[in-house]
N, C-alpha and C positions, 0 to 999 in steps of 0.2 A: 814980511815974515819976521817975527822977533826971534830973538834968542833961543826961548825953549824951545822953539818948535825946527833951529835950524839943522843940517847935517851933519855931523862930524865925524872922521873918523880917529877922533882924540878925545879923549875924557880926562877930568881933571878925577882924580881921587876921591877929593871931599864930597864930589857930587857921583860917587859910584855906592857910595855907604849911606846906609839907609836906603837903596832900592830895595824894590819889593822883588821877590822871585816868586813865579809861579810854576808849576808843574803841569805836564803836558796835558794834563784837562783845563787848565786855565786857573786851576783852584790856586788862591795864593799861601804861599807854606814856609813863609817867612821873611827875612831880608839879609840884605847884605851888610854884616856890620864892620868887615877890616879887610884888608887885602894883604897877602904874603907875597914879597916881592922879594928877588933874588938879586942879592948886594952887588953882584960884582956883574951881572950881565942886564940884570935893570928890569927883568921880565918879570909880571905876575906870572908867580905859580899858583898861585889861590886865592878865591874869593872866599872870605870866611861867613857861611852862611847862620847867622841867628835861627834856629825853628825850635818849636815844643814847648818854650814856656808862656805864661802867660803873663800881660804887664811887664816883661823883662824879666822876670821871675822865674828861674828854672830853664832857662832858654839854654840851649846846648848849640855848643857853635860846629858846626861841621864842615872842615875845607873840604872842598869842591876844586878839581881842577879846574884852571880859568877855561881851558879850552872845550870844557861840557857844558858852557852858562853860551845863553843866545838869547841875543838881546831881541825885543819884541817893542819897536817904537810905538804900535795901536794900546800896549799893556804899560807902556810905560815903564818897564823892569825887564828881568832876564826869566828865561823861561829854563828848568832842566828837567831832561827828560828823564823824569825819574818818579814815582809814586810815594805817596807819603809812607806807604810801607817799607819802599826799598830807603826812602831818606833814612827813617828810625834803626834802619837796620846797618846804617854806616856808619865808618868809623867820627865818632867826635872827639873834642879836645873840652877838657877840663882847664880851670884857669889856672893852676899850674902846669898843665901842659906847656898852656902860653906862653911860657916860661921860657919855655927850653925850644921856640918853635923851629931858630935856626939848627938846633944843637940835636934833638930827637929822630934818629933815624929808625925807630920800632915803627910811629905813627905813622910818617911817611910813607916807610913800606905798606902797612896795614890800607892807606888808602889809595898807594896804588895799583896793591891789588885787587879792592873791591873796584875801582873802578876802570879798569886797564885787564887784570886777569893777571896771573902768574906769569912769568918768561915775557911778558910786554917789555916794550922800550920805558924807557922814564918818562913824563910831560915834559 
């Protein structure tokens, strides 16, 4: 068994970015370009998903809570259960957002109520 193909339940970073993600019919609907990780407790809170543009061009990045991505070792990538309709239809980050991404609690809220609901716990 070599390396790619072995188990782990540890991933390094550099090898989490640029995965592909697919959406629950298998269609792939972009990838994963950054992760938001919490300074002081160490945890990804978000996978920051690339979808929409083409060539890099226009692509809108959309956090996703880490704990809605499932990873799919046959796909090679994370899979979320989600349609490319409902994707378009959530909250994204501009690159000045990016800016501000520890600092901005509008966004935050905004996506966790789209993907949590109102009165939910925090991820």
């Amino acid at each position: 068994m070599d390396a790619s193909t072995r188990h782990h339940d540890l991933i390094m970073a550099n090898r989490v970015t640029d995965t592909p993600v697919y959406n629950s019919a298998g269609e792939r609907i972009g990838h994963i370009d950054n992760l938001s990780i919490d300074k002081v407790s160490g945890q990804v809170l978000y996978a920051l998903l690339s979808f929409g543009g083409f060539l890099g061009i226009g692509d809108k990045l959309h956090p996703l809570p880490w704990d809605r991505l499932g990873y799919d070792p046959a796909k090679g990538g994370y899979v979320l259960p989600l349609s490319k309709a409902q994707l378009e239809a959530a909250p994204a980050l501009t690159p000045e957002d990016l800016e501000d991404l520890g600092a901005g609690a509008s966004w935050r809220d905004a996506v966790h109520n789209y993907y949590a609901g109102p009165g939910a716990p925090p991820f």
